[in-house]
N, C-alpha and C positions, 0 to 999 in steps of 0.2 A: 623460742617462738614468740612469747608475751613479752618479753625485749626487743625482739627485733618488730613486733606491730608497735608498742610504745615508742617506740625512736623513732619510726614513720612517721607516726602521728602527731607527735613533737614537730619534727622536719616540717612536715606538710604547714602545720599551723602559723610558723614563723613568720611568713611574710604578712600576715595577715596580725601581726600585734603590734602597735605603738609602741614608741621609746620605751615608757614607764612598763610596759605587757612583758617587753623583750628582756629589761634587766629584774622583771618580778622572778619569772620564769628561770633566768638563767640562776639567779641565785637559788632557787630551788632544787634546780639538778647540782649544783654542788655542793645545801647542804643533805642533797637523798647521797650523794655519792660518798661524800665523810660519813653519814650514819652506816651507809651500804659496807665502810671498810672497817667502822666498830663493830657492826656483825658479826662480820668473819669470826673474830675473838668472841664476841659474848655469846650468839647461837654456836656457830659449830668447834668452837675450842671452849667454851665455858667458862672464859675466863672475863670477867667485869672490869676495863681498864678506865681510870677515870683520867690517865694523865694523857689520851688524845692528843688535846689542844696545844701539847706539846709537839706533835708532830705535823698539826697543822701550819703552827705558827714559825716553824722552821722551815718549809717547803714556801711560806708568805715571804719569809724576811728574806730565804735565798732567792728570790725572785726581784724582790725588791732592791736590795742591794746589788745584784749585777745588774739591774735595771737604772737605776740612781748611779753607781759607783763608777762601774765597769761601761755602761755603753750595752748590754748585750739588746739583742731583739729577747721581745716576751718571747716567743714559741721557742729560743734557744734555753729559757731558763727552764722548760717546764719538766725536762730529763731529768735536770741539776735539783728540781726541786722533787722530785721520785726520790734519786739518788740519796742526798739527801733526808728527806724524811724517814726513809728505808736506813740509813745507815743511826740515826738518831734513835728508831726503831730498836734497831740491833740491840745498838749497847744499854738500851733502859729495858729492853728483855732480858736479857743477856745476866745483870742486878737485879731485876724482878722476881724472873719465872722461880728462881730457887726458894721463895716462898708461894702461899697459896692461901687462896678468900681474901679474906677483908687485909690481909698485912701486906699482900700482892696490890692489892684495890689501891690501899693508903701509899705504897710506895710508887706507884706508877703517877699518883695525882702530886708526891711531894718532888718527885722530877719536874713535871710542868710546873709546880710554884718556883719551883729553882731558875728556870728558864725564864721566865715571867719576871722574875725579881732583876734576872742580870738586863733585860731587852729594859727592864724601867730606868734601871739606872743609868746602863752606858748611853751617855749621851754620845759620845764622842763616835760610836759605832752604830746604834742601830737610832739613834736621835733621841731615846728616850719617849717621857710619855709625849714630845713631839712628834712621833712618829716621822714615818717616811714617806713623804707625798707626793703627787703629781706624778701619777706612772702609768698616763694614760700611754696605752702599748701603740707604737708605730703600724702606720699600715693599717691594711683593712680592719686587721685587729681591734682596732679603738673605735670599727664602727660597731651600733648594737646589735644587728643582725648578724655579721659574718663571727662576731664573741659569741652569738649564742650558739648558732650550729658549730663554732670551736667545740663552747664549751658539752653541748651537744652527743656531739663525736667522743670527745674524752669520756663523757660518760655510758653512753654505750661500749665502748672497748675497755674499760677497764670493769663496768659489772660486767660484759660478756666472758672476761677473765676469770669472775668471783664465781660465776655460772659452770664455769668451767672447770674450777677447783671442786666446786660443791659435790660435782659427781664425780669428780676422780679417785683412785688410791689415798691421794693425799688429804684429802675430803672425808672419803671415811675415817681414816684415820685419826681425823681432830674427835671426829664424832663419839670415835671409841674411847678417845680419851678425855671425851668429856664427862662420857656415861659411866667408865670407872677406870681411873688414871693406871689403876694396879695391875688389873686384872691385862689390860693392852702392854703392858710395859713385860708382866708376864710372857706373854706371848712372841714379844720378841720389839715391839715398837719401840724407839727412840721416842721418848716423850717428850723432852725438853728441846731435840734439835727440831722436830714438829711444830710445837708451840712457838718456839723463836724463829724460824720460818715463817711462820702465821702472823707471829706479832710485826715481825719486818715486813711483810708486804702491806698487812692496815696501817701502818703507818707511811711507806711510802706512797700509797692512793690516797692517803690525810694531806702529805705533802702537797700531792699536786690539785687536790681541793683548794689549800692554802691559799698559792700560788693564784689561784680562780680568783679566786675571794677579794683577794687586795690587789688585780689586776681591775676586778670588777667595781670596787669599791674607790678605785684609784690611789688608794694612800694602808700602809701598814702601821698598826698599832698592838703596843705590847699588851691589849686584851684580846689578840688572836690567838695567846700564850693563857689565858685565864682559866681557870676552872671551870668559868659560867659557858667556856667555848665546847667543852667533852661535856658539860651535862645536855649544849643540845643536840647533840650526837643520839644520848641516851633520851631524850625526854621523844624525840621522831622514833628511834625504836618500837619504842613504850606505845604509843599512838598508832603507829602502824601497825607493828607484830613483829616478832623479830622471830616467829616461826612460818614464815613465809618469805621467799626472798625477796621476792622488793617491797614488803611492806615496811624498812625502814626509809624506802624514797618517797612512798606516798605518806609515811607521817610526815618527813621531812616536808613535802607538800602542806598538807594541811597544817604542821605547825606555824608554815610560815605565812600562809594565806590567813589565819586565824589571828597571827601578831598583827597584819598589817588592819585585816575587819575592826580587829576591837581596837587598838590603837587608835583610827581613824574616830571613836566614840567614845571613847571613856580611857583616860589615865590610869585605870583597873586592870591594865594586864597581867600583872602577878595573880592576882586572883581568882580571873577567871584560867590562867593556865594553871592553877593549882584546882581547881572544881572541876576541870578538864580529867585531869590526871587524877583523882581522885575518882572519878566514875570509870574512866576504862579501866582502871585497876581492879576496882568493884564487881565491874557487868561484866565488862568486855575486855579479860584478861588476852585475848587473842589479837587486838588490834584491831584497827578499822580494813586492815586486808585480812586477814583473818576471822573477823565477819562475817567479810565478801565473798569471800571464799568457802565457807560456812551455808551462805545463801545459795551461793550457784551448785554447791552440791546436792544442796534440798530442793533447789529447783528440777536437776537434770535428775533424781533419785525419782521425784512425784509425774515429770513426762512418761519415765519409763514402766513406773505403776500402773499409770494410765492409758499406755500404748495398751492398743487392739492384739487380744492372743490371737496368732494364725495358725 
């Protein structure tokens, strides 16, 4: 229901934003929708992946490259880039999951440096650190309105997806096995084909964030493949709440709306995103929808204190 009034409300607003409003906005819903599919893993599977960026940056360059290479139309690539980042997914779950914590964390982030190293070097394939440019998408596509309700729409259907997992069988089930891996595996759960499940679908919804990204951005570069790309996955989390479900899109909101405030003022943005992150950690371990949500239950708690006994 708070998905489906927010996508309204998105919708409705569109015609009414400028160039600069429509491409602020659209990149915002695809960095809430790449934080939306770290989620999945970090809230309901438990599991902290830092090498993302790898599967962004594979759902970017497969778009890119049929896009530059091939001739395809964008909206042809954006399956190929699912596909894709879902099958990249696999196999670095697949290597992963059979360790856990920090040596799961370490090797999911030295895949992405792996990946990141080959996109710098091959020139000859992905351009290197020339990247791959000019792929503004054919068709209405390449205008900023009908990108944004694209991008829009994808993000509504694919969180309506994550919505949709969250309360299923298969939902609970990450849950349980976040809460205690043994005790559910006892009882009969697959824990590893669960988790590698989980981890292929965040990665193929990474994918098709990608794919957004350097369609939006018009050009792909090997630091869609970086480290610094899954830490902002985590750092909107963190900000939002990643025990609320969409509070990894509204940090992703405010992280991005906050780069662009202070940038516009001060050369200082590592610093003020560190005294950021430094106080919600502190105060507001819940997140800024977590908060909210905090607030409106204290609000709807003290009406009904106050409603008239009959």
């Amino acid at each position: 229901m708070r998905l489906g009034l927010l996508v309204l409300c998105l919708a409705l607003l569109g015609p009414f934003l400028g160039e600069y409003g429509l491409k602020l906005l659209s990149e915002a819903l695809i960095l809430g929708l790449y934080a939306m599919a770290f989620n999945l893993l970090f809230h309901q599977a438990g599991l902290l992946s830092f090498g993302q960026a790898a599967f962004f940056g594979v759902g970017a360059y497969a778009m890119a490259l049929l896009m530059a290479r091939s001739g395809w139309s964008f909206l042809a690539t954006l399956p190929l880039a699912f596909l894709l980042g879902g099958a990249a997914a696999f196999l670095v779950g697949f290597l992963s999951l059979r360790l856990t914590r920090i040596y799961f964390t370490m090797l999911t982030l030295a895949f992405a440096q792996l990946l990141y190293a080959v996109a710098h070097k091959w020139y000859a394939f992905t351009g290197g650190d020339n990247g791959i440019t000019d792929l503004r998408p054919a068709g209405p596509w390449g205008e900023s309105l009908a990108f944004y309700y694209l991008t829009l729409g994808l993000f509504g259907l694919l969180v309506g997806l994550l919505a949709s997992l969250e309360r299923s069988p298969f939902g609970y089930a990450l849950r349980a096995l976040r809460d205690n891996r043994a005790r559910a595996e006892a009882v009969g759960l697959d824990g590893f084909r669960h988790l590698l499940l989980a981890f292929a679908l965040a990665g193929a919804i990474s994918g098709v964030a990608g794919a957004l990204q350097g369609a939006l951005q018009r050009s792909v570069f090997p630091d869609y493949l970086f480290w610094t790309r899954s830490a902002e996955a985590i750092i909107s989390t963190i900000l939002g709440g990643s025990g609320v479900f969409l509070g990894p899109a509204v940090g992703a909101a405010a992280f991005l709306f906050l780069r662009v405030l202070v940038q516009a003022q001060t050369e200082y943005w590592p610093f003020f995103l560190g005294l950021l992150l430094l106080l919600m950690v502190l105060f507001f371990p819940r997140g800024l929808a977590g908060v909210w949500a905090r607030l409106g239950r204290g609000i709807s708690l003290g009406v009904e204190r106050g409603a008239p006994r009959g």
